[in-house]
N, C-alpha and C positions, 0 to 999 in steps of 0.2 A: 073457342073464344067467347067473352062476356061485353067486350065493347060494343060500344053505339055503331060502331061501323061493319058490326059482326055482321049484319047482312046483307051488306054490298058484297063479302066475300062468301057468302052462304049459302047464296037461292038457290034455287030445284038445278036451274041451270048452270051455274059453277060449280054443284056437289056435282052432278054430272058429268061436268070439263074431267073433272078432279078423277072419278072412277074409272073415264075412260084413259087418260092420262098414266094413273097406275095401274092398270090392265098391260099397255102397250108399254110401259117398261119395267114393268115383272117379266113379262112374255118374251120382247123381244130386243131389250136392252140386258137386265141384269146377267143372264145366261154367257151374253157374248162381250162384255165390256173388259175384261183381263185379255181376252183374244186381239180384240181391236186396238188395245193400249201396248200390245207385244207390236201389232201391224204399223203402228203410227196415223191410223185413218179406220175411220168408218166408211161402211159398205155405203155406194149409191143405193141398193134396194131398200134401208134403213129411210132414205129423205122421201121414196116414195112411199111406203108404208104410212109415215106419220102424213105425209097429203092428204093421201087415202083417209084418214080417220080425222080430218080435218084441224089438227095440230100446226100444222107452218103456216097457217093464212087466219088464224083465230083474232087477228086483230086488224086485220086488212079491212078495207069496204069490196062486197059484191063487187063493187063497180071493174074494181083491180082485178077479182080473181076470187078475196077473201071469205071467211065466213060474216062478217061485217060487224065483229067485236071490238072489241074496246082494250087498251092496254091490262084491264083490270086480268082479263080474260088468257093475253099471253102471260103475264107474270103467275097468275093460276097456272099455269102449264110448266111452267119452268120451276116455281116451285118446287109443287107436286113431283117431279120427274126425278128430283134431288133427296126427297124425304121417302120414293119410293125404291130407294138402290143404285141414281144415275148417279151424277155428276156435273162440274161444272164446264170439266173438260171437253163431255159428249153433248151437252148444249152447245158449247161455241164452235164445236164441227157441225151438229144438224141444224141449226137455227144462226148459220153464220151470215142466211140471206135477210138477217130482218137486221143487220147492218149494212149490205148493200142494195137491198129494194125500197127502203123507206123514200131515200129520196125522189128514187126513181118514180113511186105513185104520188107522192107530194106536189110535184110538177104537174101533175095530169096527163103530160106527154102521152096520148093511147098509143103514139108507138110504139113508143121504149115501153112500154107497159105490156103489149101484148110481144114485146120477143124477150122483152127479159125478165120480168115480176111474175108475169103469169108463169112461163114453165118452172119458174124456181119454187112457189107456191104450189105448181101442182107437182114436183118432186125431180122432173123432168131435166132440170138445171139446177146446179150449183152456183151460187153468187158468191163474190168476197168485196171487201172493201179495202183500197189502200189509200192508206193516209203518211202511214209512218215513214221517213227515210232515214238512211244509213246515217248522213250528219246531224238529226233532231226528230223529236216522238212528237212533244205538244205542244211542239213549237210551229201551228198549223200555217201562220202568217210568212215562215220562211220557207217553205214548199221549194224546190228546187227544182224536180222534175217539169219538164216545157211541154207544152202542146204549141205549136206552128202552125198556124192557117196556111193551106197552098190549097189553093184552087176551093172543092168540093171535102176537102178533108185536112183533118190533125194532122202535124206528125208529131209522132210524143216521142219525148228519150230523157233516160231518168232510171232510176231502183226506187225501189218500195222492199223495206224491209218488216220482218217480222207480223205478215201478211196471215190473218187464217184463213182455213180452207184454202192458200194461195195455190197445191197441188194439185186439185181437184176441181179447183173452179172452170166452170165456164164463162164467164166474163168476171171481169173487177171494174167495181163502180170506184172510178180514180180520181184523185188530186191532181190537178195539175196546175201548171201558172202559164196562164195564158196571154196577163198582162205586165205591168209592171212590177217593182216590187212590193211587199206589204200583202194584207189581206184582199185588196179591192182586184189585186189581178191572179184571184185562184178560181177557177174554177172545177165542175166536176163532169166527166164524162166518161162513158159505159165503155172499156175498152174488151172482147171478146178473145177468149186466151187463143184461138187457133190463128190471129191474126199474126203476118209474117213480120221477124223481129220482137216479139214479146215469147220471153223466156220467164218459166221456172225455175231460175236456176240454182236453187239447190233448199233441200228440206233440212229445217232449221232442231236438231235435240235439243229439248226442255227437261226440265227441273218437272213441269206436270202439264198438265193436261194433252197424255200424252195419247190421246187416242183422236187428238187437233191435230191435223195437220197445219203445219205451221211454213212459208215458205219465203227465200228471198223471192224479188222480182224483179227483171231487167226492160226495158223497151228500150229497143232498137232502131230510132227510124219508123218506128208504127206507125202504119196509116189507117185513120179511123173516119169514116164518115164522119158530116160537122153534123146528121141528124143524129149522133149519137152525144152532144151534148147537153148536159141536165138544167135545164132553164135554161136562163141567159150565161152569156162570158162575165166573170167577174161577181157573182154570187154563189160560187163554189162557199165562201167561209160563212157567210150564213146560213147556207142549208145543211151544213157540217154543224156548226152550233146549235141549230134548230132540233136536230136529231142528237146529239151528246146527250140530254136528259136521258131519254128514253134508255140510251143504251147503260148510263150513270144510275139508271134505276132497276134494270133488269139484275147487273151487277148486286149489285144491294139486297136485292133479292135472293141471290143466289148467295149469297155471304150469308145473309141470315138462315135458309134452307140448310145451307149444310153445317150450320152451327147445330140447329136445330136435330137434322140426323144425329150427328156428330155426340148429339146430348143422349138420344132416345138408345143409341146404339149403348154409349157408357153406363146410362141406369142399368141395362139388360146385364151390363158383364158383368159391374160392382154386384147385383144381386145373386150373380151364378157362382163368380171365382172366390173359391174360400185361399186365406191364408193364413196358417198358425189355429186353425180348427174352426174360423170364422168368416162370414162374407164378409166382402171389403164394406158392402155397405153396412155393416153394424159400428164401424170404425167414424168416431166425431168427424175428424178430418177426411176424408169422405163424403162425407154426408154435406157439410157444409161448402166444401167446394161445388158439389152438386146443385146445390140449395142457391150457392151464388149465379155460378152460369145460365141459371135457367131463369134469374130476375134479368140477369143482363140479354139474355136471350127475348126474354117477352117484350123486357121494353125497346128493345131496336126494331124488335116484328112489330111491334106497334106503331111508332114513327114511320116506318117504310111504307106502311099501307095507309096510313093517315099523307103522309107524303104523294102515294101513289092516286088517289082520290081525288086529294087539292089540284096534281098537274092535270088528269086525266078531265076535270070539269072548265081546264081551264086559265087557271093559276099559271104565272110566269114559273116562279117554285125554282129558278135557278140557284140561290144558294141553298134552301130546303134539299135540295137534289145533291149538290154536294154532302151534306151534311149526313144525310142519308146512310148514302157510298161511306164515307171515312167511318162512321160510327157501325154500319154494318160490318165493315173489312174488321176495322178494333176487335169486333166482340167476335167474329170468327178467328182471328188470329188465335185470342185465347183461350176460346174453344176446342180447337184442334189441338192445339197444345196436349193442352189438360187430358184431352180423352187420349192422346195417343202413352201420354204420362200413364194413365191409370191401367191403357192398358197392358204396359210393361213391357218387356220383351216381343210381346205379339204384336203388338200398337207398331212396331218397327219393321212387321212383317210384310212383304206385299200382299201376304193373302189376305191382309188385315183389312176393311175397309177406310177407317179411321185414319190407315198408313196413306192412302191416296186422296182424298180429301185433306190431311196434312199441306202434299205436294201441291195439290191443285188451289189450295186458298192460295199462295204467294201469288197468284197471279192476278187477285180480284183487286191489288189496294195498284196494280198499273195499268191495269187496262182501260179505256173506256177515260183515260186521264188521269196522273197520281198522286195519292194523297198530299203530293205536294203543291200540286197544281189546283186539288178541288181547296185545300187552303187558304192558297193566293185568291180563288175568286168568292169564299165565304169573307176573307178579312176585308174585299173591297166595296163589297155590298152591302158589309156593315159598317160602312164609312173609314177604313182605315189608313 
């Protein structure tokens, strides 16, 4: 990079993040990720390794557990992890707690901090977050699922559907509606999966990121301590909103990342695979498609980390965050495209990488809110 902001993503200490980063998934991702994507799940020893080397807590503060970085610093991670052979798929299984633990240390709560942020952080626990349910995605203000005061505790009953990590979690930091209807009566509280009447009940096949465990959810009559509520009753949608950027940016991230592979990987083939006694790359049209993705490529990596700066110091940056996402998801769509285009017959292969990164972009332009929804809240913030 040659921009003004090349060295906020540069110093001793992020080139650093960054080698150790692809080290740990050369090492102990690349080898086993076709293995884990046949499993449907990655290993618990994987969420403790990257602890270990201080990857799951790179943005947390000490106080919680964390290394006491800065967003600047997980998105360096998740990058990195995409340009060095992962995916997007195997981030949203090992880094599914920095959507369930955000809120958790945002409150300050030291309880809920030290039984569920801290073990998830040091690799020890699995988190997930549910929001979603069977009758609406992000349509957070219609929540359905109840939490009931009786006595000392919740009882919650309700499904949460298409939940990650929902098979392997040890707790799901939940949606509930605790009040009336609308957003003023959701709130959020830490439900722990052993607790009697909350079921798994059933592991969801995807289209991609297929090495996510992905799962419905049922509660049953759950009874949950009321210490295990996250602030107050009735600002569940705010610290749900509060935390959407972040995850709206991690996204983005990752859509630019594997456009990025996506790109390095196609240069490599166009220069090796001759056809008709020539490499594809001597061919104009070639060359030129090349030539395009990689402007549309720079300038989304540009915005995104220009984007990521202005939130991280501070900045509201809610539509910029949208804007982000949509324009990241765009230019990965046609990224993967094109590369799996050129690279023919193989591009269609699983052995292919290009073939997987395909599948697993469809999932960046829904999750995290979808293109139709980051939309609605760009067209309203610009008066519309």
């Amino acid at each position: 990079m040659t921009t003004a902001s090349a060295e906020l993503w540069e110093t001793d200490e992020r080139t650093a993040l960054r080698d150790l980063t692809r080290k740990f998934t050369v090492t102990h991702v690349v080898p086993n990720l076709a293995g884990w994507e046949n499993d449907g799940e990655i290993p618990r020893e994987l969420h403790r390794t990257a602890a270990t080397l201080g990857l799951l807590g790179a943005s947390t503060p000490e106080s919680a557990g964390g290394s006491g970085g800065t967003a600047l610093d997980m998105l360096t991670i998740l990058e990195e992890i995409i340009l060095s052979g992962g995916s997007s798929g195997l981030i949203s299984a090992l880094f599914s707690h920095g959507i369930a633990t955000p809120h958790i240390v945002s409150s300050g709560n030291t309880d809920l901090i030290d039984r569920f942020a801290r073990p998830a952080l040091e690799g020890r626990m699995i988190g997930s977050l549910a929001i979603t349910e069977p009758g609406g995605g992000s349509d957070v203000a219609n929540i359905k699922t109840t939490a009931r005061l009786d006595g000392g505790s919740y009882v919650v009953n309700g499904a949460k559907l298409y939940i990650t990590s929902g098979t392997r979690a040890d707790f799901v930091t939940t949606a509930v509606r605790t009040g009336d209807s609308g957003h003023a009566g959701i709130s959020l509280i830490v439900i722990p999966t052993d607790a009697a009447g909350f079921t798994a009940s059933r592991r969801l096949d995807k289209m991609g990121w297929l090495c996510s465990d992905t799962a419905e959810l049922s509660f049953d009559n759950v009874r949950v301590p009321v210490a295990n509520l996250i602030g107050d009753e009735g600002t569940g949608f705010a610290q749900i909103a509060q935390q959407f950027q972040g995850e709206r940016l991690s996204l983005a991230f990752q859509a630019v990342a594997t456009a990025r592979r996506c790109l390095d990987l196609s240069i490599a083939w166009v220069r090796s695979r001759e056809t008709f006694g020539r490499p594809l790359s001597s061919r104009q049209v070639v060359r030129h498609r090349i030539a395009e993705l990689t402007t549309e490529i720079t300038a989304a990596e540009e915005f995104c980390r220009s984007v990521a700066v202005r939130w991280v110091a501070g900045g509201g940056m809610l539509a910029e965050t949208a804007m982000a996402k949509n324009n990241a998801v765009k230019v990965c769509d046609h990224t993967v495209y094109e590369a799996v285009q050129l690279f023919g017959g193989l591009g269609c292969m699983r052995e292919s990488e290009v073939e997987r990164h395909y599948r697993d972009a469809r999932v960046l332009g829904i999750g995290g809110g979808t293109t139709e929804i980051m939309n609605e809240i760009i067209s309203k913030l610009i008066g519309l």
